[in-house]
The first five atom37 places (N, CA, C, CB, O) and aatype in JSON, in Angstrom:
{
  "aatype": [20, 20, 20, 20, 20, 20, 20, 20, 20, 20, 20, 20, 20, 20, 20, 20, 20, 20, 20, 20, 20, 20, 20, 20, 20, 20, 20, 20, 20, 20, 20, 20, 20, 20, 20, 20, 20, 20, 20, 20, 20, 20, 20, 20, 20, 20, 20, 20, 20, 20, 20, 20, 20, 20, 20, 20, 20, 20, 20, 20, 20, 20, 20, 20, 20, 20, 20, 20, 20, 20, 20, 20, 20, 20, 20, 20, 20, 20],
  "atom_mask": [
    [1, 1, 1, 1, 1],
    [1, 1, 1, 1, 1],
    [1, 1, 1, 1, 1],
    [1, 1, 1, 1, 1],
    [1, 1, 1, 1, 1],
    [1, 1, 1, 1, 1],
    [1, 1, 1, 1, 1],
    [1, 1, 1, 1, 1],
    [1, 1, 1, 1, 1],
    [1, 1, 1, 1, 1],
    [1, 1, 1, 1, 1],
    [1, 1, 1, 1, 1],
    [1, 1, 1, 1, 1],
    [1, 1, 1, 1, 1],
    [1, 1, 1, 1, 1],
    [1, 1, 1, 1, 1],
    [1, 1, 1, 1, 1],
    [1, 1, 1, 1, 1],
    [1, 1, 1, 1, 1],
    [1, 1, 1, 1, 1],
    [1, 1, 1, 1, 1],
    [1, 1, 1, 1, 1],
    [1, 1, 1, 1, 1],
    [1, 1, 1, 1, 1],
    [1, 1, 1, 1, 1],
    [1, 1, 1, 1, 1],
    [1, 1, 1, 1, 1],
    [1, 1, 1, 1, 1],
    [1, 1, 1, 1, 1],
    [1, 1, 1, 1, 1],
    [1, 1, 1, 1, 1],
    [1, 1, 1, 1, 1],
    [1, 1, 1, 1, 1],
    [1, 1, 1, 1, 1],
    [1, 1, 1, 1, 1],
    [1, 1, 1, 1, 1],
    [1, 1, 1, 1, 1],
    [1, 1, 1, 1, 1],
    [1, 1, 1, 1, 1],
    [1, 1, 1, 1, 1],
    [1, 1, 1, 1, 1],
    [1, 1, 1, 1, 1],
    [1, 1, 1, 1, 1],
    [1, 1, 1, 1, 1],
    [1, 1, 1, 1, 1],
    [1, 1, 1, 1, 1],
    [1, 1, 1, 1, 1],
    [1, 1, 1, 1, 1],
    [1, 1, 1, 1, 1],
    [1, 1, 1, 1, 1],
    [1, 1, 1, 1, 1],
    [1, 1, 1, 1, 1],
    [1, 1, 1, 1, 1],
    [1, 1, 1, 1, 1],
    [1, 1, 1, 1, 1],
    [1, 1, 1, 1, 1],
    [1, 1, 1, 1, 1],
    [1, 1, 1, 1, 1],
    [1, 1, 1, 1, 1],
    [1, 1, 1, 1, 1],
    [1, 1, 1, 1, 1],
    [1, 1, 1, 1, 1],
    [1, 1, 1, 1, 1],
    [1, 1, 1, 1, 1],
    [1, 1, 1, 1, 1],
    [1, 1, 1, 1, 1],
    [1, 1, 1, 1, 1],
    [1, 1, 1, 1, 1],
    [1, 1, 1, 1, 1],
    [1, 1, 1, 1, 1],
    [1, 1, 1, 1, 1],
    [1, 1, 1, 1, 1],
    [1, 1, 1, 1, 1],
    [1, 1, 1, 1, 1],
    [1, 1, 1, 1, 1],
    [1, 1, 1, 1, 1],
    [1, 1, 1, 1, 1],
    [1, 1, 1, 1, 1]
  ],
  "atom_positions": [
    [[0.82, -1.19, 0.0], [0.0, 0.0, 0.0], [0.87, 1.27, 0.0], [-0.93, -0.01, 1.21], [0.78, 2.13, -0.87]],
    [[1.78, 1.33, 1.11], [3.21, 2.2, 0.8], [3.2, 2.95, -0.35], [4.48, 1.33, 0.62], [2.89, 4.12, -0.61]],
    [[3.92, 1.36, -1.45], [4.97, 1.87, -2.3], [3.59, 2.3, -3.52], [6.46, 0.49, -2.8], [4.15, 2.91, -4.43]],
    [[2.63, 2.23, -3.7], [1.41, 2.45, -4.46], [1.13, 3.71, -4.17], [0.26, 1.56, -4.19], [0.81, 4.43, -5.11]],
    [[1.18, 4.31, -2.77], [1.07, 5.37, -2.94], [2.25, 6.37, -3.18], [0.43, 5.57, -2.11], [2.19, 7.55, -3.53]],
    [[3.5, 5.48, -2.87], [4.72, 6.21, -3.54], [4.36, 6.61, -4.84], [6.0, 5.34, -3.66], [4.09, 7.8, -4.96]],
    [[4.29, 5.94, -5.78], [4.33, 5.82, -7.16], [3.37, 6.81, -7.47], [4.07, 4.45, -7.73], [3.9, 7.68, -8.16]],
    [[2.07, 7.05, -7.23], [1.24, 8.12, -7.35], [1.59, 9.54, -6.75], [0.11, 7.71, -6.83], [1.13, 10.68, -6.77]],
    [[2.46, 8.99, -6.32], [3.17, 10.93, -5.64], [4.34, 11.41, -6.67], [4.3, 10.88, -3.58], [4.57, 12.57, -7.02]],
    [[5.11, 10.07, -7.11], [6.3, 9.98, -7.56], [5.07, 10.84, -9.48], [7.32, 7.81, -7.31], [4.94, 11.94, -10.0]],
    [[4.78, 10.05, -9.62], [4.13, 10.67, -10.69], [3.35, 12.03, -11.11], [3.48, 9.95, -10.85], [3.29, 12.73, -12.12]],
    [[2.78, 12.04, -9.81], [1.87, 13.42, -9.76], [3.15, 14.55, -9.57], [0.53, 13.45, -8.21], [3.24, 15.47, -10.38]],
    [[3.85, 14.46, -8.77], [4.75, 15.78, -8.94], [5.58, 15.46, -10.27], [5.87, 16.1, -7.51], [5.76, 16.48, -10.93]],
    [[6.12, 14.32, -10.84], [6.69, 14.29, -12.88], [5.68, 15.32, -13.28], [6.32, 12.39, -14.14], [6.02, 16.42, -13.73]],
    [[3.91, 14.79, -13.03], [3.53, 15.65, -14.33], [3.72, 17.19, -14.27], [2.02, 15.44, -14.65], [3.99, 18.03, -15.14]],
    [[3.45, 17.26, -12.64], [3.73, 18.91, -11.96], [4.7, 19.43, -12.81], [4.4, 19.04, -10.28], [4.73, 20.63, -13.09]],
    [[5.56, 18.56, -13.25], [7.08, 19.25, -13.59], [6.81, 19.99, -15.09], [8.54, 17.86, -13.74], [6.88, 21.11, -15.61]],
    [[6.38, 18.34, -15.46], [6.07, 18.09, -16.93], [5.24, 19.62, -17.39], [4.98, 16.49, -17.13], [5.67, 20.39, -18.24]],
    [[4.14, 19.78, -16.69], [3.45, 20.78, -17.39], [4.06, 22.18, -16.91], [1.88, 20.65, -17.13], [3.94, 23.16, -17.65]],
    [[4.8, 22.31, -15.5], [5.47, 23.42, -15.66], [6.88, 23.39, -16.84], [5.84, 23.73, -14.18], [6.99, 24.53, -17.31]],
    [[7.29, 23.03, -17.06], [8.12, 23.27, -18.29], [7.49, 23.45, -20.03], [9.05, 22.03, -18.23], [8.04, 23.86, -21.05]],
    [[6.22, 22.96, -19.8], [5.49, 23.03, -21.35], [4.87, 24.84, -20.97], [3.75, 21.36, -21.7], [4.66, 25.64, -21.87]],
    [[4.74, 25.07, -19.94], [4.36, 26.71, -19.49], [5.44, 27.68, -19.62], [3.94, 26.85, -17.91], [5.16, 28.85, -19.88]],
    [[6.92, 27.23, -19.41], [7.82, 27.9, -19.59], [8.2, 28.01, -20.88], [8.62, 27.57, -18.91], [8.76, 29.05, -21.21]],
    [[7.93, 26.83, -21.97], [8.22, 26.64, -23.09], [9.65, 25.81, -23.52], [8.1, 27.84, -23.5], [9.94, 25.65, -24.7]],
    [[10.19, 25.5, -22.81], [11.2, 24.54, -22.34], [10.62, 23.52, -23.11], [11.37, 24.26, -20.73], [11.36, 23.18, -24.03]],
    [[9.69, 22.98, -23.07], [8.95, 21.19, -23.78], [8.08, 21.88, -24.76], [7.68, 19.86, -22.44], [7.5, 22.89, -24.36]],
    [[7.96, 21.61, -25.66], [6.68, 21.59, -26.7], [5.45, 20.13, -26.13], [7.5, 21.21, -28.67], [5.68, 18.98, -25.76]],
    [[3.92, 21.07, -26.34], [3.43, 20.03, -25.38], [3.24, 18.87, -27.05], [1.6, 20.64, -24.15], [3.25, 17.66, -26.84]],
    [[3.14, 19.19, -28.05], [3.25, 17.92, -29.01], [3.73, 18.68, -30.54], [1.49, 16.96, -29.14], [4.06, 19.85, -30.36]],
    [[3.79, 18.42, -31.33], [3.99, 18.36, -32.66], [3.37, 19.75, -33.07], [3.35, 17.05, -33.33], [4.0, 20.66, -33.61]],
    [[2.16, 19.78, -32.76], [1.38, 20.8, -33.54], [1.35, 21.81, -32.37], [-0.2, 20.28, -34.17], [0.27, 22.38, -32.3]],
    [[2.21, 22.17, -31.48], [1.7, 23.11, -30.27], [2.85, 24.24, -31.36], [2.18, 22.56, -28.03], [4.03, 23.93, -31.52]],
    [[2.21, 25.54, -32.0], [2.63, 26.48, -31.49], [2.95, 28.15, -31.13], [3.0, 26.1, -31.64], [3.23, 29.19, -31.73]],
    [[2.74, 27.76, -30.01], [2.84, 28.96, -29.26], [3.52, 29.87, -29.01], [2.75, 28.86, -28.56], [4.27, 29.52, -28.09]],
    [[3.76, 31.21, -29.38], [4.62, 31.99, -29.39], [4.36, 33.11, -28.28], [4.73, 32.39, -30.67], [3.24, 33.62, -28.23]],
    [[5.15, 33.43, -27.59], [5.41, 34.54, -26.59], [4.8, 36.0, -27.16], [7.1, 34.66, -26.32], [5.78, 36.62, -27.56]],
    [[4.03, 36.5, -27.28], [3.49, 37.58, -27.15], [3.84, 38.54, -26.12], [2.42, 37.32, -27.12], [4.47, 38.29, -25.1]],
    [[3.44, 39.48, -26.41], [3.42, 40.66, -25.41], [2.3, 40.99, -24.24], [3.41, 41.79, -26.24], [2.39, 41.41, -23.09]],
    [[1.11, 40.58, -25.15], [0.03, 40.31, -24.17], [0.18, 38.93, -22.6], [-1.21, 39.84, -25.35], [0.62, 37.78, -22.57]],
    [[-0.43, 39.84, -21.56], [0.03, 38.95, -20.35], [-2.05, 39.07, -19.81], [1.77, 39.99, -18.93], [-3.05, 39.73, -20.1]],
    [[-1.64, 38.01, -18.95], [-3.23, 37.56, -18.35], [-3.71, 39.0, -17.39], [-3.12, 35.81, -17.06], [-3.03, 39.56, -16.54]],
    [[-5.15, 39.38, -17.87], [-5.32, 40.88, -17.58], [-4.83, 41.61, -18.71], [-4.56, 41.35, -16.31], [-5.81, 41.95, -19.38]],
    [[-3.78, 42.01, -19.21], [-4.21, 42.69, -20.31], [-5.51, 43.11, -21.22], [-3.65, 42.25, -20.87], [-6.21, 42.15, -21.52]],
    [[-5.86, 44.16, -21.61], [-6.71, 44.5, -22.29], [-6.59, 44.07, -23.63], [-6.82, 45.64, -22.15], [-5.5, 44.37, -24.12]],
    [[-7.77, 43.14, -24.78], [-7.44, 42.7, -25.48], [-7.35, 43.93, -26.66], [-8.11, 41.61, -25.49], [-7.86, 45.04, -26.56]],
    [[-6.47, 43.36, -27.93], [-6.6, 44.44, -28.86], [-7.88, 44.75, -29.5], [-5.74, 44.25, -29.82], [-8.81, 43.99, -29.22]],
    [[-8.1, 45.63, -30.25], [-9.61, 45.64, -31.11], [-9.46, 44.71, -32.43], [-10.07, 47.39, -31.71], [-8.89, 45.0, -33.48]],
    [[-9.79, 44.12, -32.26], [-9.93, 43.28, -33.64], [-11.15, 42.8, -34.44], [-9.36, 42.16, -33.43], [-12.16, 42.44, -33.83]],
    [[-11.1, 42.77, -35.84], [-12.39, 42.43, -36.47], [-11.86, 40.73, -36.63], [-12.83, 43.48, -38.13], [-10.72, 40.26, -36.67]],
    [[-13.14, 40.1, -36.7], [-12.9, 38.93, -36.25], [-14.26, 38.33, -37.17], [-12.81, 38.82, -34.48], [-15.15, 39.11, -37.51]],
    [[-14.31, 37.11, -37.46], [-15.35, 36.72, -38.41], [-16.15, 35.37, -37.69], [-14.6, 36.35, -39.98], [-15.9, 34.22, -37.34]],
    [[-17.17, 36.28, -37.73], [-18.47, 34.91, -36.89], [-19.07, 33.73, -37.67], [-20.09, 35.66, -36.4], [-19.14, 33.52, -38.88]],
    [[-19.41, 33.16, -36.82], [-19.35, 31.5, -37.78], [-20.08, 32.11, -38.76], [-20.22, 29.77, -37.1], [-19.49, 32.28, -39.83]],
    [[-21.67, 32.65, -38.63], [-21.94, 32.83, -39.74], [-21.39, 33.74, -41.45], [-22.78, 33.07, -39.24], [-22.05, 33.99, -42.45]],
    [[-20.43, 33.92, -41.23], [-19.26, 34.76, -42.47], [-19.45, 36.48, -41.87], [-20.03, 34.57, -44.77], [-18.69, 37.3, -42.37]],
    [[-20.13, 36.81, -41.18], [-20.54, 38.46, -40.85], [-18.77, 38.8, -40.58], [-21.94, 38.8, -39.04], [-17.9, 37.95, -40.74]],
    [[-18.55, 40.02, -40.2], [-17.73, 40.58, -39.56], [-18.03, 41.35, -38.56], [-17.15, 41.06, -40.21], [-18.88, 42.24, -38.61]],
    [[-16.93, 40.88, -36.96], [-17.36, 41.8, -35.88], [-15.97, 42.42, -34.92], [-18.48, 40.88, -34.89], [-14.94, 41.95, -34.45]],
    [[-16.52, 43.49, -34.95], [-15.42, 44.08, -34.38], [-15.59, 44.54, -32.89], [-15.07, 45.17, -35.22], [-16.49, 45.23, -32.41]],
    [[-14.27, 43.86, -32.18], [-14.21, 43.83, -30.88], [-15.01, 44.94, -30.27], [-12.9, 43.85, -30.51], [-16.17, 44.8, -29.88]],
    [[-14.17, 46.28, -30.18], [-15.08, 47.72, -29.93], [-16.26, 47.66, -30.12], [-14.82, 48.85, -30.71], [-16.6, 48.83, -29.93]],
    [[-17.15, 47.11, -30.36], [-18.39, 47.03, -31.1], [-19.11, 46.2, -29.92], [-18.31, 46.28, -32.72], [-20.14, 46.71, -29.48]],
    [[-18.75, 45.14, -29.43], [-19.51, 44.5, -28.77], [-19.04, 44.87, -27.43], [-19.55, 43.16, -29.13], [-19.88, 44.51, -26.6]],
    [[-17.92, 45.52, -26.82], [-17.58, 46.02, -25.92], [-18.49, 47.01, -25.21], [-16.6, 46.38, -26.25], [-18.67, 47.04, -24.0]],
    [[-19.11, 47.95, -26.25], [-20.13, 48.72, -26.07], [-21.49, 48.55, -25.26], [-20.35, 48.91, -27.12], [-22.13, 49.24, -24.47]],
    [[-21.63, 47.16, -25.9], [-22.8, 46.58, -25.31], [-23.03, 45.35, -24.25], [-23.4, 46.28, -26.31], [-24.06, 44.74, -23.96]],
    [[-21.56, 45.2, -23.76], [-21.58, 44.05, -22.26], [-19.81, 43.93, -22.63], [-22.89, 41.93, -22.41], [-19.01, 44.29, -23.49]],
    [[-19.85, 43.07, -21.19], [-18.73, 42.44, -21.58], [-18.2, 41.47, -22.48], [-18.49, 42.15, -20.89], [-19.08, 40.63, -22.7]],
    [[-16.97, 41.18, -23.19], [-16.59, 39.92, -24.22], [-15.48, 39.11, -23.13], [-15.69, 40.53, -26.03], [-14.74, 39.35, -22.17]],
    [[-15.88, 38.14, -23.9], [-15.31, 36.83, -23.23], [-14.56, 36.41, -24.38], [-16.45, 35.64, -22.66], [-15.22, 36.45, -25.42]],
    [[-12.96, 35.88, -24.56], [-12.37, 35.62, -25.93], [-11.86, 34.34, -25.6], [-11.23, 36.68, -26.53], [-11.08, 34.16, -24.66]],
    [[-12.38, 33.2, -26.54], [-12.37, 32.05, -26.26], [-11.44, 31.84, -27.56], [-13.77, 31.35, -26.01], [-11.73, 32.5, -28.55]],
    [[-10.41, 31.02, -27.61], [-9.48, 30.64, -28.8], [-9.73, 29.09, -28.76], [-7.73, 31.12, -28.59], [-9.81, 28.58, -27.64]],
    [[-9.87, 28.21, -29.97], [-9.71, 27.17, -29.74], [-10.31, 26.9, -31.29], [-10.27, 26.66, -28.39], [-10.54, 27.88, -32.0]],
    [[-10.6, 25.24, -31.9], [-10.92, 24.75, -32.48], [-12.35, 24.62, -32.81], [-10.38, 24.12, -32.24], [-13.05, 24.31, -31.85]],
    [[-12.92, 24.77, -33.86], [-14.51, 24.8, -33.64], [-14.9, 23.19, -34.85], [-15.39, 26.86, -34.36], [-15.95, 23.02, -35.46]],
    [[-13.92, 22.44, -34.85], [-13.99, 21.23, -35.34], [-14.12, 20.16, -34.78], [-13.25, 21.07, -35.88], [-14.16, 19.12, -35.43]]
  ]
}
């Protein structure tokens, strides 16, 4: 029972490691990761950008700012 829970400690702080170095950029987290260092930091104000909604329209950041807050979600829509 010990060494079982050794091994689950022994692992959980690897991945600790593991994903702090894919944060530093030290590891690429796979093949297709990539991520480049920007200037923008968490809190920053985002830039204004026109940006294209699923349906083909165009919308520009400033624009909806006006009318609530935006939430900027990046990711895959596949």
């Amino acid at each position: 029972m010990i060494a079982a829970a050794i091994v689950v400690l022994v692992a959980a702080a690897g991945a600790l490691v593991v994903r702090k170095l894919v944060e530093l950029g030290f590891v690429r987290y796979n093949k297709w990761d990539r991520r480049v260092r920007g200037r923008l930091r968490v809190g920053d104000p985002a830039p204004d950008l026109e940006l294209t909604a699923y349906d083909g329209s165009r919308l520009r950041l400033s624009l909806l700012w006006r009318a609530q807050p935006v939430v900027l979600v990046f990711g895959s829509c596949t």
